[in-house]
C-alpha positions as CSV (number, residue, x, y, z in Angstrom):
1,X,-44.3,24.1,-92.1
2,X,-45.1,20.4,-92.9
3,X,-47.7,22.2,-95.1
4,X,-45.3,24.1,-96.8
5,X,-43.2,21.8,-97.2
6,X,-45.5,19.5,-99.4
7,X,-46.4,22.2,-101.4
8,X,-42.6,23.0,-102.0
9,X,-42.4,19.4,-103.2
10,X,-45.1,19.6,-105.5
11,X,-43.9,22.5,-107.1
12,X,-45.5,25.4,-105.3
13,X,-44.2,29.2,-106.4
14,X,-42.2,31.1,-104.4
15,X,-44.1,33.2,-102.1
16,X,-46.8,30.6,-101.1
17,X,-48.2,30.8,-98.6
18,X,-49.9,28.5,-95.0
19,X,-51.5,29.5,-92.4
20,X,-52.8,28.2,-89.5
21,X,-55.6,28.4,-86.7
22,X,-53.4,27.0,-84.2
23,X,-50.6,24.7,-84.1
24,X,-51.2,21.5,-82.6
25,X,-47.4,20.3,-83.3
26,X,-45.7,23.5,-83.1
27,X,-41.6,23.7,-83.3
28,X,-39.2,26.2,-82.4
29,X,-35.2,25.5,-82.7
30,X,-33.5,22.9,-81.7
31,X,-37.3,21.4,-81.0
32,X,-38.3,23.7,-78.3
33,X,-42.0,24.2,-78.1
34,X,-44.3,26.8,-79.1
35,X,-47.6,27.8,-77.1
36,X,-50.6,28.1,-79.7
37,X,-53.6,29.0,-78.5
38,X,-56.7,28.8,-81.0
39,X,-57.5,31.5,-82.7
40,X,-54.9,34.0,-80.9
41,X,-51.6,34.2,-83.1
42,X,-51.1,34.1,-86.5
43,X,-48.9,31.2,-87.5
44,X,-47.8,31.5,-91.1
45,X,-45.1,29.5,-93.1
46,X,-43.6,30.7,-96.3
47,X,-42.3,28.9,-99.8
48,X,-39.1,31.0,-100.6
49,X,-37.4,30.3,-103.6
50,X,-34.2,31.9,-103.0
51,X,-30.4,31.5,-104.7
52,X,-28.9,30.9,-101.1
53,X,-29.9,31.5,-97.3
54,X,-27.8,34.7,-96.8
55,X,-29.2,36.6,-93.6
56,X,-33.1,35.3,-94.5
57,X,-33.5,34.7,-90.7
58,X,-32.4,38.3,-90.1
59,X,-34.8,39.9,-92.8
60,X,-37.6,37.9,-91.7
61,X,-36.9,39.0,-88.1
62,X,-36.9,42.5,-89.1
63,X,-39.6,42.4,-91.2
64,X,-41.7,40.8,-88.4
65,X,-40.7,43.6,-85.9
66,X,-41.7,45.9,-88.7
67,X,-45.0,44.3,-89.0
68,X,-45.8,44.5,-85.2
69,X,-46.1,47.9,-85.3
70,X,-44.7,48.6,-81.8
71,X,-41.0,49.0,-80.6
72,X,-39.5,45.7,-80.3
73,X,-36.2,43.9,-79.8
74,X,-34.3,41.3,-81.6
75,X,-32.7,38.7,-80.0
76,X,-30.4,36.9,-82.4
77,X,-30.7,34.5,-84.2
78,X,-34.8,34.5,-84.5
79,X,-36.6,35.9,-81.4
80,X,-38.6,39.2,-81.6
81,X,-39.4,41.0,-78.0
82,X,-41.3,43.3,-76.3
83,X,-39.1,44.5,-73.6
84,X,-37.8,41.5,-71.9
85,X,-40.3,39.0,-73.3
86,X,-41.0,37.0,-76.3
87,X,-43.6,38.2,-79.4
88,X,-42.6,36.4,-82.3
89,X,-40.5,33.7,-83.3
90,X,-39.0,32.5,-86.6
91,X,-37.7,28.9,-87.8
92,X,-36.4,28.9,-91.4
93,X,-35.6,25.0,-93.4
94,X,-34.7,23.6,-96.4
95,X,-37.0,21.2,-98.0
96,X,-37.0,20.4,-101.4
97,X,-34.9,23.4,-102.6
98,X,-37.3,25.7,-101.2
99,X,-36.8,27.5,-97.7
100,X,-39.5,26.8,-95.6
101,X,-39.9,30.2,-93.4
102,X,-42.6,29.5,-90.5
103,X,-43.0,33.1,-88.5
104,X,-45.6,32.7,-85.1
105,X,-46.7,36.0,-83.6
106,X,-48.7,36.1,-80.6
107,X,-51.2,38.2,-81.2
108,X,-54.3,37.8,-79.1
109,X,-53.3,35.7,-76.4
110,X,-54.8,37.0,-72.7
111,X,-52.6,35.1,-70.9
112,X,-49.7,32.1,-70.9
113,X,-49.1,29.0,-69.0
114,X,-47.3,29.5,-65.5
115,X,-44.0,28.3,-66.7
116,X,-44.4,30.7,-70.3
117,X,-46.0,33.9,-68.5
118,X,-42.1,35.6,-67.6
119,X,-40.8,35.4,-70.9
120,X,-43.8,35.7,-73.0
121,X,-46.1,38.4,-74.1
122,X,-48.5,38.8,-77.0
123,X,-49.8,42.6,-78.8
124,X,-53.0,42.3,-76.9
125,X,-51.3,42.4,-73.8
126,X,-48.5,45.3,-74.7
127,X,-51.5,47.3,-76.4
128,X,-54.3,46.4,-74.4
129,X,-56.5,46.0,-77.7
130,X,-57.7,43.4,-79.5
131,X,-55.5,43.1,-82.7
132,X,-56.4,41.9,-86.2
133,X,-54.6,39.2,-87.8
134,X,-55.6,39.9,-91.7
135,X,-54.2,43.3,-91.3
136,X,-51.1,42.3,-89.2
137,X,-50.5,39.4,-92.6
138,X,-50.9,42.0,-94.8
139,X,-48.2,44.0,-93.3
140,X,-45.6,40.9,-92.7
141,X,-46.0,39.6,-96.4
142,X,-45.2,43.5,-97.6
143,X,-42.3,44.0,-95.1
144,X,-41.3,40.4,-95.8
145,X,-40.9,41.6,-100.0
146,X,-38.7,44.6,-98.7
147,X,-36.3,43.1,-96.5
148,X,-35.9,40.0,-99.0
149,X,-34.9,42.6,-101.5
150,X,-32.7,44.3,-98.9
151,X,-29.0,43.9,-99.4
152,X,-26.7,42.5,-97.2
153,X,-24.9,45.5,-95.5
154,X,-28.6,47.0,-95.0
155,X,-29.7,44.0,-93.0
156,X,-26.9,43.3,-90.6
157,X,-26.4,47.1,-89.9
158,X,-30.6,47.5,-88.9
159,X,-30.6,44.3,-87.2
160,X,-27.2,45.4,-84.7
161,X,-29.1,48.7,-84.5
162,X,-32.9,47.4,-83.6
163,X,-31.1,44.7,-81.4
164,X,-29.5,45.1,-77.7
165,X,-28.6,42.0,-77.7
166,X,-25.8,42.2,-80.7
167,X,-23.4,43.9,-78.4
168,X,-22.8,44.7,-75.0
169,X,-24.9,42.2,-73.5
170,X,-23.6,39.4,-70.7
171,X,-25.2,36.3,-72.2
172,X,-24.8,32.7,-72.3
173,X,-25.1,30.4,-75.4
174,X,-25.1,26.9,-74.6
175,X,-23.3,27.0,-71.7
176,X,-20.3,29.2,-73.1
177,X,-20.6,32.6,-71.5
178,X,-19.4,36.0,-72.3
179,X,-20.3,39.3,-73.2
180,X,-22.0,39.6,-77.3
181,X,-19.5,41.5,-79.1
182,X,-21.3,42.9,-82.9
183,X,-21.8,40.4,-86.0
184,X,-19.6,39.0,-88.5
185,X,-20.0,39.9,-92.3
186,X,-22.0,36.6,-92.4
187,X,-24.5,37.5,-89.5
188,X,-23.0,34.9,-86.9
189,X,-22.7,36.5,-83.5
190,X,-19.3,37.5,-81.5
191,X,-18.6,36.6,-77.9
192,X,-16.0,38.0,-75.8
193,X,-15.3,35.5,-73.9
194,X,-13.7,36.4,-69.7
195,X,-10.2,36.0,-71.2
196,X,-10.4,38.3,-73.5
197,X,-10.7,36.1,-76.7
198,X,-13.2,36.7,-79.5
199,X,-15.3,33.1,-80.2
200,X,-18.0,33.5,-82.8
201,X,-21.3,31.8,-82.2
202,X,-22.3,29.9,-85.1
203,X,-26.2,28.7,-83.5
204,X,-27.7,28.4,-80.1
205,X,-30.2,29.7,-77.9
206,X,-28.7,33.2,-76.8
207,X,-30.1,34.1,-73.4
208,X,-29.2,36.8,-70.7
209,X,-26.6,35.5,-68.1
């Protein structure tokens, strides 16, 4: 993304392009890690020249679950699962009046640190083959293209239905609790809260209660 982001400055097109072997600094939100192991995801970042944000976290998340080939989740705002553990993961900025779109996918990984190994999983694992990143890239930068050109209702209606987590779900949120209750026109997330009130969740690290 730093990558990126230096190109952004210098000028670079939209739809340029980084990737990477590994990531030796690797960044989630709010500065969580990443695991990189060499040679086994495909870590790309993106120069998007876009009018305004709108739901680009959504369309890339889609277009990543699109990409992976196999049935995943979406866990709002910017994880994509396999069952119950992590795939993908997406972290969108604005630098230079670009968005800088960095999307890791774990492709190849074998295994995952003790303290990753519950909540983690790559498409080696899920598949039990060995899995090529050129082809998976080629796929993400098409599906990325379509759900970019996707309009707004068309994004927040596949992501509530390719998600379990939009609604129905008990989850906490940075320490406010409740049950997920559908998306605003905007994308943020509803929680109904124990008494009953609606409180929309603006960001955050949505995990199961």
């Amino acid at each position: 993304m730093i990558e990126a982001a230096v190109l952004a400055a210098e000028g670079a097109p939209h739809g340029t392009v980084v990737g990477a072997d590994e990531q030796t600094a690797g960044q989630g939100r709010l500065g969580r890690a990443w695991h990189s192991e060499p040679g086994a995801g495909l870590y790309v970042s993106m120069v998007l020249r876009l009018p305004q944000a709108g739901l680009l976290t959504m369309a890339l998340g889609l277009a990543t679950a699109e990409a992976i080939g196999v049935p995943c989740d979406l866990r709002w705002p910017n994880d994509v699962l396999i069952g119950r553990k992590k795939c993908a993961g997406i972290l969108v900025m604005t630098e230079h009046g670009a968005f800088i779109a960095g999307i890791g996918i774990n492709l190849n990984h074998t295994s995952f640190p003790p303290d990753l190994a519950e909540i983690a999983t790559s498409l080696r694992i899920e598949t039990g083959r060995e899995q090529s990143r050129a082809v998976i890239l080629d796929a993400l930068l098409a599906a990325v293209d379509r759900w970019l050109a996707a309009d707004r209702e068309t994004i927040l209606e596949e992501f509530a239905r390719r998600s379990s987590w939009v609604r129905g779900k008990r989850v906490v949120v940075e320490g406010v609790r409740g049950v997920t209750d559908g998306l605003d026109d905007r994308g943020f997330l509803w929680l109904r809260l124990d008494d009953g009130t609606r409180h929309r969740i603006l960001a955050g690290g949505v995990r199961e209660e």
